[in-house]
C-alpha positions, 0 to 999 in steps of 0.5 A, spaced: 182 380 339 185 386 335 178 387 332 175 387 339 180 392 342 180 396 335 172 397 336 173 399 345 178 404 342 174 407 337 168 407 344 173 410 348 174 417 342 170 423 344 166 425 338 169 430 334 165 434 327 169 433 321 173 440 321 171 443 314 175 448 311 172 455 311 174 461 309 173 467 314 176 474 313 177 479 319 172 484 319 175 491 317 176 496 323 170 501 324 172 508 321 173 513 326 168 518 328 167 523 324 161 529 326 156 530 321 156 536 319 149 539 316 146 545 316 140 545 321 134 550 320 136 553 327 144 554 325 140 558 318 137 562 324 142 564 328 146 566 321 140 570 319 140 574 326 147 574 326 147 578 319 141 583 321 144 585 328 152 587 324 147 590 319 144 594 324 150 596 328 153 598 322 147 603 320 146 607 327 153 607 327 153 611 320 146 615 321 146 616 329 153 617 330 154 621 324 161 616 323 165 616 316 169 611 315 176 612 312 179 605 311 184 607 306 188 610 311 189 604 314 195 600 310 199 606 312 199 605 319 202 598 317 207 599 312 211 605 310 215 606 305 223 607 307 228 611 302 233 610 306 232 602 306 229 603 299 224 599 301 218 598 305 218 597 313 214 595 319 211 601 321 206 603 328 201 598 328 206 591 326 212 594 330 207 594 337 205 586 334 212 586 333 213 588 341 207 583 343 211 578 340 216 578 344 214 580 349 209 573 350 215 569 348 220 572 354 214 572 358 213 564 357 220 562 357 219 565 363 214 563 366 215 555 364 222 555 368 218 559 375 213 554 373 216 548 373 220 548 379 214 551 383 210 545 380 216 541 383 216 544 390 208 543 390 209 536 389 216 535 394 216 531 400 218 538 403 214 541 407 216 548 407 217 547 399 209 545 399 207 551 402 212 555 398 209 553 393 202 554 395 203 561 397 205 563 390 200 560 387 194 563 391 198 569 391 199 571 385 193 568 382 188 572 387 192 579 385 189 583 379 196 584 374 195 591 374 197 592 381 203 586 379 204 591 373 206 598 378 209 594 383 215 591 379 214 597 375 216 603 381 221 597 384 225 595 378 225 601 376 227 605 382 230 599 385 233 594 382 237 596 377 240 603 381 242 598 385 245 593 380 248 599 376 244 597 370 241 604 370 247 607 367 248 601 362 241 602 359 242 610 357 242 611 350 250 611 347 253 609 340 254 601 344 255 595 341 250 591 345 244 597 345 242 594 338 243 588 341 237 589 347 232 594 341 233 586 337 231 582 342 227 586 347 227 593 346 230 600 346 235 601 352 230 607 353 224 602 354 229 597 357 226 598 364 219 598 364 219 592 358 223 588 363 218 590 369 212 588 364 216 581 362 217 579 370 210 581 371 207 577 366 212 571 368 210 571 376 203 571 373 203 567 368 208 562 372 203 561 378 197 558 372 203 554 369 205 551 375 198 548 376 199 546 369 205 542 372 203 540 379 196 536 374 201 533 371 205 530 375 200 528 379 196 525 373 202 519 373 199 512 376 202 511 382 204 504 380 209 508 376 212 511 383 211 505 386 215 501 381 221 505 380 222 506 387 222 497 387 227 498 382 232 502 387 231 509 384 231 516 389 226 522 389 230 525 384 231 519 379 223 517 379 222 525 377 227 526 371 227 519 369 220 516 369 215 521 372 217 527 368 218 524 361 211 521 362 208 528 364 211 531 358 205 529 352 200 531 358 202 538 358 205 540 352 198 542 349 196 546 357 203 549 356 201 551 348 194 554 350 198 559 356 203 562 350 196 564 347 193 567 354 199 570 355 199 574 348 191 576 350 194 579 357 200 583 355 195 588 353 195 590 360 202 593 360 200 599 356 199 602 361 206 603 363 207 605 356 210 599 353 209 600 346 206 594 344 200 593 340 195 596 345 199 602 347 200 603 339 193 603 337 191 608 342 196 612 341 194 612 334 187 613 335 188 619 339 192 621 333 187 620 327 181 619 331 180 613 327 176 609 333 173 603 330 178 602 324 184 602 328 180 597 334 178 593 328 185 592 326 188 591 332 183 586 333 185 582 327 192 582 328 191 579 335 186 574 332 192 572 326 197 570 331 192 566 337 187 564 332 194 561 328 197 558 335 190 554 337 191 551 330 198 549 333 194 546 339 190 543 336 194 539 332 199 537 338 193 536 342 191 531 336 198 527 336 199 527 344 192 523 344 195 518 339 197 511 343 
C-alpha cells in the first residue's frame, strides 16, 4: 500500500522542469538623448553667405557711406579714470546698464506681486475678482506701453506725488536718504520719472506674468483639488499648501524668461529721459556721432546680460523637469 499510494501521489504532481541556476545580469539603462551635432553641407552654406553679406554691408558701409570707423574712442565711454577715487569708475555707457539693471529688477518684483494676486483673482470662485482679473489682463496687454509710459508719467508726476507731499522729498538737499534713492533707484531729480517708468513696466509686465500664474495654477491635476478638499481643507489651504507648492517649479523658468523681456522693454522708457542704457547711447550718439560703434556697443551690453540670463533659464528649466 505505501508504494502504490507513493506512485498515486507522484501521478497527482504537475510536471515541473528542473530549475537550472542561470546568471542573468539586468540590462544597463539606455544613455540619455544626446543630438548629434555635425556639420551638414547646407549649415557650410548658410556660414558661408553669412559671412559674404556682413563682409558686404561692412564695404558699402566704408565706400557708399563714406564711414570711418573709430573704435578706440569706445572704451572711454565705459570707464573714466576718476583722481578723486584714484581710480577707474563706471562712466556713460555702464551707468545707463547700470539704470537698466535695476530698473528691471524693480520692475519684476513688482510685477511678480501684481501678478500673483491677479493670477489668484483669475482663478477665484468670485465673480467679480475673475472679471477684475480679465479686465486687467485684456487691458493692459491690448495697449501699447508707450502710451502707459505718458500716462503714469504726467499722472504720477503731476498728481500723485503733489498730493502725497513727496515732491518736496525728492528736491535736491544735503539728506540723509537721497544718497539712499541714487543706490537703489536713482537721483532724487530723476526720481519721478524713474518711478513712473518702474509702474509702467510693472502693470505691463504684470499683466504677462499673471497668465504665467493663472497657467500654472490651472496645469495641477484636479485630482489634487479634489483630494485636499476630501481631507477637509478650504480654498485658501488647498491654494497655499498643496496647489501653490506644486505650481511653483512650473513657473519659475516662465518667471525667468519675463525678467529678460523686461530687460528688452525698459528701452522704451527713454523717451521720458530715464537715463538708462538706450537714453545714454543716443545722448552719446548725438554727441560723438559714432552711430554704429555706440549701437554696436550698446547691443552688446544688452546681450552680455539676456544672453547670461537664458543660460540661468536654461539651466532652472533642465532641473524643474528632473522628476
Amino acid at each position: 500500500m505505501p508504494a502504490e499510494r507513493e506512485a498515486l501521489v507522484r501521478e497527482d504532481r504537475p510536471f515541473q522542469t528542473p530549475r537550472v541556476k542561470m546568471g542573468f545580469r539586468p540590462l544597463p539603462d539606455p544613455p540619455p538623448f544626446q543630438q548629434e551635432t555635425r556639420i551638414t553641407p547646407l549649415d557650410a552654406v548658410l556660414a558661408g553667405t553669412f559671412i559674404l553679406v556682413a563682409a558686404y554691408l561692412g564695404y558699402r558701409i566704408k565706400t557708399g557711406l563714406n564711414y570711418h570707423w573709430n573704435w578706440g574712442a569706445i572704451p572711454q565711454y565705459l570707464f573714466r579714470y576718476d583722481p578723486d577715487q584714484m581710480g577707474w569708475v563706471p562712466n556713460i555707457l555702464l551707468q545707463g546698464l547700470t539704470t537698466t539693471i535695476k530698473l528691471s529688477i524693480w520692475s519684476t518684483l513688482l510685477a511678480t506681486i501684481i501678478g500673483i494676486v491677479m493670477g489668484l483673482f483669475r482663478v477665484s470662485k468670485s465673480l467679480f475678482r475673475r472679471l477684475l482679473g480679465r479686465v486687467y489682463v485684456e487691458s493692459v496687454r491690448n495697449l501699447p506701453p508707450l502710451v502707459l509710459i505718458f500716462i503714469f508719467y504726467y499722472f504720477i508726476s503731476s498728481q500723485i506725488l503733489p498730493i502725497l507731499g513727496l515732491d518736496a522729498v525728492f528736491e535736491p538737499g544735503h539728506r540723509w536718504h537721497h544718497k539712499l534713492w541714487a543706490g537703489l533707484l536713482a537721483p532724487p531729480d530723476l526720481l519721478p520719472a524713474f518711478l513712473a517708468a518702474l509702474i509702467t513696466l510693472s502693470v505691463f509686465e504684470g499683466s504677462y506674468i499673471t497668465e504665467i500664474i493663472r497657467a500654472g495654477i490651472e496645469s495641477i491635476d484636479s485630482s489634487q483639488w479634489e483630494g485636499s478638499k476630501a481631507l477637509g481643507m478650504n480654498r485658501r489651504q488647498q491654494l497655499w499648501c498643496i496647489i501653490l507648492p506644486q505650481a511653483g517649479p512650473r513657473i519659475l523658468a516662465p518667471l525667468a524668461n519675463q525678467f529678460i523681456s523686461t530687460i528688452k522693454d525698459s528701452a522704451i522708457v527713454s523717451v521720458i529721459s530715464i537715463q538708462e542704457l538706450t537714453f545714454q547711447g543716443l545722448e552719446l550718439m548725438a554727441a560723438t556721432h559714432l552711430t554704429f560703434e555706440i549701437w554696436i556697443t550698446v547691443a552688446c551690453l544688452y546681450l552680455s546680460i539676456t544672453l547670461s540670463c537664458s543660460m540661468v533659464v536654461s539651466r532652472l528649466e533642465a532641473v524643474s523637469q528632473k522628476p
